[in-house]
ROKE-677789 format. One record per atom (N, C-alpha, C): x, y, z; atom name; residue in one letter. Coordinates in nm, 3 decimals. Example, Ala and Ser with C-alpha at 12.3 -4.5 7.8 and 13.67 -1.06 7.14 Angstrom:
REM residues 2
{px: 1.319; py: -0.569; pz: 0.780; atom: N; res: A}
{px: 1.230; py: -0.450; pz: 0.780; atom: CA; res: A}
{px: 1.320; py: -0.330; pz: 0.780; atom: C; res: A}
{px: 1.285; py: -0.225; pz: 0.708; atom: N; res: S}
{px: 1.367; py: -0.106; pz: 0.714; atom: CA; res: S}
{px: 1.290; py: 0.003; pz: 0.787; atom: C; res: S}
This chain:
REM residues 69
{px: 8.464; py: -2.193; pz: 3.030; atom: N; res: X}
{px: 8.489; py: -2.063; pz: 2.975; atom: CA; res: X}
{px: 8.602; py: -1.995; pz: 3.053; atom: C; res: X}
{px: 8.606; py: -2.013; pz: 3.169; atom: N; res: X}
{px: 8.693; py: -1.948; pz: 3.244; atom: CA; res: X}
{px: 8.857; py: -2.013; pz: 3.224; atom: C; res: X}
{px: 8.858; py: -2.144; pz: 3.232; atom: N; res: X}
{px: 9.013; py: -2.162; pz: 3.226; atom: CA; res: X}
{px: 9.028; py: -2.176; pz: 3.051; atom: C; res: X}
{px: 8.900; py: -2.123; pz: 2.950; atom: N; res: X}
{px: 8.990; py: -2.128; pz: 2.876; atom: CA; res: X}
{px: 9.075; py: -1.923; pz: 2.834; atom: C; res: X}
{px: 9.002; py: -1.857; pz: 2.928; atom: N; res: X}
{px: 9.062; py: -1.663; pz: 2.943; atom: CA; res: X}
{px: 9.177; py: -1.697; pz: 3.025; atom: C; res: X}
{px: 9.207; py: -1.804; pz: 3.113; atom: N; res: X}
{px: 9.345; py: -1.777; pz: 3.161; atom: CA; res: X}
{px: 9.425; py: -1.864; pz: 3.133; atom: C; res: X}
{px: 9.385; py: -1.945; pz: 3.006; atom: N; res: X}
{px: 9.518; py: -2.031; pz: 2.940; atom: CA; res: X}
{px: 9.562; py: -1.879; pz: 2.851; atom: C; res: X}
{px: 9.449; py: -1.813; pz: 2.775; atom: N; res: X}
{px: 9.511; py: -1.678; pz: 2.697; atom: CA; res: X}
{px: 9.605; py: -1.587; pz: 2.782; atom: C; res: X}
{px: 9.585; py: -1.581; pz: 2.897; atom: N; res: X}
{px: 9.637; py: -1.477; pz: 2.985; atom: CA; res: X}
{px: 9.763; py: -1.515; pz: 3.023; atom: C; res: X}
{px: 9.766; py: -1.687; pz: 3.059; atom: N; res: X}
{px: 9.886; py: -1.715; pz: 3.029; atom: CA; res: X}
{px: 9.965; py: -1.731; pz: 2.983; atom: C; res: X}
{px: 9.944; py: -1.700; pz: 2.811; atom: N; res: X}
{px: 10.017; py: -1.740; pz: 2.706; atom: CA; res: X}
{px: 10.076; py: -1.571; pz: 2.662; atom: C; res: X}
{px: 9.964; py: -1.514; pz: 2.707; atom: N; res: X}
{px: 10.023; py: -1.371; pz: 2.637; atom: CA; res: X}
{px: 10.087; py: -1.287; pz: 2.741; atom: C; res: X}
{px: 10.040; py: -1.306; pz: 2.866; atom: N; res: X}
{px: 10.080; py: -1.118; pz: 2.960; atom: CA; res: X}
{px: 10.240; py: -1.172; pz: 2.968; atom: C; res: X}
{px: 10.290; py: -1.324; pz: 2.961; atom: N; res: X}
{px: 10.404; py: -1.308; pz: 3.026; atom: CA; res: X}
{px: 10.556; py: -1.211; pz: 2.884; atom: C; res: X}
{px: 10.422; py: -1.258; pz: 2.765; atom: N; res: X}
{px: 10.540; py: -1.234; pz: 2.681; atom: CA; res: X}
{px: 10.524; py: -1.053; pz: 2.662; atom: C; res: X}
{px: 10.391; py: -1.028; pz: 2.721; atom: N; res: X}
{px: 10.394; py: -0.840; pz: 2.708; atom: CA; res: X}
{px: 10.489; py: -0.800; pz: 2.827; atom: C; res: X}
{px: 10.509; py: -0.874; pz: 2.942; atom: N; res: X}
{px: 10.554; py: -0.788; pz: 3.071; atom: CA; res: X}
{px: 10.661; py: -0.827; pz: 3.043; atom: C; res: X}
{px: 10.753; py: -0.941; pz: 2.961; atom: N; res: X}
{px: 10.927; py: -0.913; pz: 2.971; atom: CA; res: X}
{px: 10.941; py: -0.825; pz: 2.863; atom: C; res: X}
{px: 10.835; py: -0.789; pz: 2.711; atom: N; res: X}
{px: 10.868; py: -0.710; pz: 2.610; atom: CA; res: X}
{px: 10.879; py: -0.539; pz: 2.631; atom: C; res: X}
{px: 10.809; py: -0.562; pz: 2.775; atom: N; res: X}
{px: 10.817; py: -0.449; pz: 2.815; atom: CA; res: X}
{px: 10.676; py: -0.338; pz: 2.759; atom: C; res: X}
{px: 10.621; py: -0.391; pz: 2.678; atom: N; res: X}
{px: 10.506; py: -0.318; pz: 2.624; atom: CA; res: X}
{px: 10.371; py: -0.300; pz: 2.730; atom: C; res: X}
{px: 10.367; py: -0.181; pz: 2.772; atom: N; res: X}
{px: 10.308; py: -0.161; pz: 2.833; atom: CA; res: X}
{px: 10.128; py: -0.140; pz: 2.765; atom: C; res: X}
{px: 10.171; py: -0.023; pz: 2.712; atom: N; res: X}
{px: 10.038; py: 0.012; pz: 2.606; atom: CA; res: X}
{px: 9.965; py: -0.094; pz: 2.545; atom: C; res: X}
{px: 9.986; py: -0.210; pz: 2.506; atom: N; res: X}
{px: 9.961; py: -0.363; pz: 2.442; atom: CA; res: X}
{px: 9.884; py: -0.410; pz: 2.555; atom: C; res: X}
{px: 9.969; py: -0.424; pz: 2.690; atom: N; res: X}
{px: 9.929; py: -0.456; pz: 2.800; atom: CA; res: X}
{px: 9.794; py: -0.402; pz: 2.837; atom: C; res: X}
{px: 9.784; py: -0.289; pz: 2.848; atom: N; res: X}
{px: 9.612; py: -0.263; pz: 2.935; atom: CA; res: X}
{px: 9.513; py: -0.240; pz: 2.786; atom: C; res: X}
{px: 9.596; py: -0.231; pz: 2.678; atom: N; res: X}
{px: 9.454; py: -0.262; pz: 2.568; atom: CA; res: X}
{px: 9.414; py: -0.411; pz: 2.562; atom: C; res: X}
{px: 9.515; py: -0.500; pz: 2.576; atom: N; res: X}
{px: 9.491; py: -0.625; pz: 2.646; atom: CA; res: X}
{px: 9.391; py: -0.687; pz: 2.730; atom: C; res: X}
{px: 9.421; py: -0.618; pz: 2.840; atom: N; res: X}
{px: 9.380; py: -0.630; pz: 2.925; atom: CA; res: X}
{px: 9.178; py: -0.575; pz: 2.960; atom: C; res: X}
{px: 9.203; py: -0.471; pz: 2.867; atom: N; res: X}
{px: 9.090; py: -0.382; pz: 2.835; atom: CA; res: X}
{px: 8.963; py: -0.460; pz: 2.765; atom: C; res: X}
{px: 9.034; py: -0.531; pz: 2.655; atom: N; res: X}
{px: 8.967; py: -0.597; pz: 2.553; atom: CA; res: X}
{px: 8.921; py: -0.756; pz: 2.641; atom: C; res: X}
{px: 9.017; py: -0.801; pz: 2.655; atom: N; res: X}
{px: 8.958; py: -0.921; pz: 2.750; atom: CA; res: X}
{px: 8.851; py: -0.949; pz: 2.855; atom: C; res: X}
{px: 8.895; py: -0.799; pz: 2.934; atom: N; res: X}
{px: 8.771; py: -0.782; pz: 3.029; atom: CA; res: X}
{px: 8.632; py: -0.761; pz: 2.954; atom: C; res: X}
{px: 8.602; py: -0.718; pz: 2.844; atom: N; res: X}
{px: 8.542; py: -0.693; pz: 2.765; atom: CA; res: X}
{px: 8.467; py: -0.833; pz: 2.690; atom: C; res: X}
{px: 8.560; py: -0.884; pz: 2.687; atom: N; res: X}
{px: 8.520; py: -1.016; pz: 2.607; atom: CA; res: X}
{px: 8.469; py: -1.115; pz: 2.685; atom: C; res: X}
{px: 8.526; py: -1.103; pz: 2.805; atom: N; res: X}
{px: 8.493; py: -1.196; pz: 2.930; atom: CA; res: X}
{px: 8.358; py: -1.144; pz: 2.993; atom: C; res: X}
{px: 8.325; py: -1.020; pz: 2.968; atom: N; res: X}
{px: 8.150; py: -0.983; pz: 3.001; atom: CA; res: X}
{px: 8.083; py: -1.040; pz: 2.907; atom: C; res: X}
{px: 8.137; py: -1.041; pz: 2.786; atom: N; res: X}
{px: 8.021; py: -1.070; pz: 2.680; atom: CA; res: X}
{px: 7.994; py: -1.160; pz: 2.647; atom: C; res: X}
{px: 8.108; py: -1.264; pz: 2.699; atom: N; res: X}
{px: 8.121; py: -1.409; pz: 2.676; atom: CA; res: X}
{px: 8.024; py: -1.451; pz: 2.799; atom: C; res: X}
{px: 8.013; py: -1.405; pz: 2.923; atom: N; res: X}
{px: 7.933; py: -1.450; pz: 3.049; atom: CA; res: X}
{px: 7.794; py: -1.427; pz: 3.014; atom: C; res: X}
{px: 7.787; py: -1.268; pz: 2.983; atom: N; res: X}
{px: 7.660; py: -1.247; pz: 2.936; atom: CA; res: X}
{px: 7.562; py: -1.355; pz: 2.865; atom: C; res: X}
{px: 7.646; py: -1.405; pz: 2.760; atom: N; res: X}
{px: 7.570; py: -1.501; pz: 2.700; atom: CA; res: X}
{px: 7.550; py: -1.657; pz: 2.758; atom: C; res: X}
{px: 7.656; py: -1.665; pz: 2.855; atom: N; res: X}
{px: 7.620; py: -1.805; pz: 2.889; atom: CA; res: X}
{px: 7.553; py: -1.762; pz: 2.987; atom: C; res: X}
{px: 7.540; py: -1.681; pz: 3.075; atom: N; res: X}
{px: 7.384; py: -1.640; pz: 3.130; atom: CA; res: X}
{px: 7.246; py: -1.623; pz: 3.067; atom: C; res: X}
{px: 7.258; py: -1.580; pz: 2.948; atom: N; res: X}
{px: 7.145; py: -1.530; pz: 2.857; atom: CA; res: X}
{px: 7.123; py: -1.385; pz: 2.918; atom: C; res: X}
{px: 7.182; py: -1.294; pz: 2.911; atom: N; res: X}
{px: 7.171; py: -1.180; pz: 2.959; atom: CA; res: X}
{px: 7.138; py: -1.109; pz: 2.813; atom: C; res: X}
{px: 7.013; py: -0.996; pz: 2.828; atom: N; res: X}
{px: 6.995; py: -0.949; pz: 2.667; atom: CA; res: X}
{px: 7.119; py: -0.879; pz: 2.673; atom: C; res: X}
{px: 7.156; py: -0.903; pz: 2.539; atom: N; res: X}
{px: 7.291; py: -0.838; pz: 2.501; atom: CA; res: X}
{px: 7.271; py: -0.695; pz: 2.347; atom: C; res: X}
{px: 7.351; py: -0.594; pz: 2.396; atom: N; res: X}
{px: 7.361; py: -0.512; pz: 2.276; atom: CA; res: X}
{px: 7.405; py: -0.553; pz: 2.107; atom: C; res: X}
{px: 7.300; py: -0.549; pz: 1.999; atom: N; res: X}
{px: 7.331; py: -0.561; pz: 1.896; atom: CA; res: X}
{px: 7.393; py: -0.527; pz: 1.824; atom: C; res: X}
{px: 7.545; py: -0.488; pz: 1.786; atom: N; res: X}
{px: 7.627; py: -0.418; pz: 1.673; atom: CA; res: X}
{px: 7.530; py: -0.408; pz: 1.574; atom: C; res: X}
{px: 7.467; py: -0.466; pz: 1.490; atom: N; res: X}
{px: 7.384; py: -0.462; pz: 1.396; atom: CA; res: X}
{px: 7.290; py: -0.327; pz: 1.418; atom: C; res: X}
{px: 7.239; py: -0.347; pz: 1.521; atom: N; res: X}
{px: 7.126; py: -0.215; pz: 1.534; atom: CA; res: X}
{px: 7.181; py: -0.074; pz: 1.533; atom: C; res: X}
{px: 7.303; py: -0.090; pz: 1.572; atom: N; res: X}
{px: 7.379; py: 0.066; pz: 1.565; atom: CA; res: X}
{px: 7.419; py: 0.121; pz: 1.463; atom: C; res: X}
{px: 7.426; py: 0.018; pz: 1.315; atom: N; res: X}
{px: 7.461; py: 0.065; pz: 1.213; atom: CA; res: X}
{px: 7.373; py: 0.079; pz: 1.140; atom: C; res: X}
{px: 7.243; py: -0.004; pz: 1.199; atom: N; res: X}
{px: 7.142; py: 0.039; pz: 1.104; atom: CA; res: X}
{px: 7.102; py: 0.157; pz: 1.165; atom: C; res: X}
{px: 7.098; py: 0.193; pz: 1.260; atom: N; res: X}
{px: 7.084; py: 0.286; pz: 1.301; atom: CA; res: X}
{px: 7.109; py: 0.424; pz: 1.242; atom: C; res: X}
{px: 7.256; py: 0.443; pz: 1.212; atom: N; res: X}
{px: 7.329; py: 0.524; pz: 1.183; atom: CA; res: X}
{px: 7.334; py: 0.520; pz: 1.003; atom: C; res: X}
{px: 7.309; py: 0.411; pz: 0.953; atom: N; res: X}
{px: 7.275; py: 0.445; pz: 0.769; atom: CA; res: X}
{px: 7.185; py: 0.388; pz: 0.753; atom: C; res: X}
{px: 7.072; py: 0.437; pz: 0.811; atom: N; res: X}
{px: 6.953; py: 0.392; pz: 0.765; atom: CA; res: X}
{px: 6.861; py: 0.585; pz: 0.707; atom: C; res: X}
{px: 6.908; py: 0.677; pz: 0.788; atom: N; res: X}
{px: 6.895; py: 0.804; pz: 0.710; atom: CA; res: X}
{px: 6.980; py: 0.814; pz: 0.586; atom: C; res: X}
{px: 7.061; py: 0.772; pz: 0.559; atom: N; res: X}
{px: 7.140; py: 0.768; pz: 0.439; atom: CA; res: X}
{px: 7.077; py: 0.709; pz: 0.286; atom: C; res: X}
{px: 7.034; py: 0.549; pz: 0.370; atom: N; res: X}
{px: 6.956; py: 0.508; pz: 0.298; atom: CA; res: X}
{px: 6.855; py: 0.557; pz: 0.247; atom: C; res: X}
{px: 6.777; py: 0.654; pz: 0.312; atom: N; res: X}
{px: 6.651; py: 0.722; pz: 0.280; atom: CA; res: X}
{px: 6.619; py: 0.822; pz: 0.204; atom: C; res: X}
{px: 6.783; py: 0.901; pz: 0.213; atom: N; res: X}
{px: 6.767; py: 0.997; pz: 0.160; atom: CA; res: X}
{px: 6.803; py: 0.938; pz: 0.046; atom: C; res: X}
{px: 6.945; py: 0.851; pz: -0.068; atom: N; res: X}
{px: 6.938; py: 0.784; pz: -0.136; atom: CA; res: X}
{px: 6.822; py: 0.711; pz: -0.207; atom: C; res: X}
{px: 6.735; py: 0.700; pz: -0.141; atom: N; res: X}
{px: 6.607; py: 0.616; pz: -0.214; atom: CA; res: X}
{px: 6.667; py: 0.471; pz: -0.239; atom: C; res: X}
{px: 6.752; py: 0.393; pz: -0.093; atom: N; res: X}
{px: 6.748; py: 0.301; pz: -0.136; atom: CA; res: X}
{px: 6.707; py: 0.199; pz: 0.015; atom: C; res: X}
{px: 6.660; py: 0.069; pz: -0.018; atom: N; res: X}
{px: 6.595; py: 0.004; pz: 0.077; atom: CA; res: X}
{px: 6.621; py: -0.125; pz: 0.065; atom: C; res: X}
């Protein structure tokens, strides 16, 4: 898992730091670190947060009031 985040890192930061794009750069950078927890998480088996539950979450009053299920 690991050398395959810094074959990406090597393929991309060099072409953000001569393009000069900075902003690209730490959302980059942002998102990876991100991906690289969640990617560990799971090869640990660490319980992980469900996207799913947050949306049911959030239209499941919708649903209700709609009358639909």
């Amino acid at each position: 898992m690991l050398l395959g985040f810094v074959a990406v890192i090597l393929l991309e930061v060099p072409a953000l730091v001569i393009a000069g794009r900075r902003r690209e750069l730490r959302a980059f950078w942002v998102l990876l670190a991100l991906s690289f927890l969640f990617s560990l998480g799971m090869v640990q088996r660490w319980p992980l947060p469900n996207p799913t539950h947050l949306i049911e979450a959030i239209f499941q009053p919708v649903a209700d009031v709609l009358g639909l299920k």
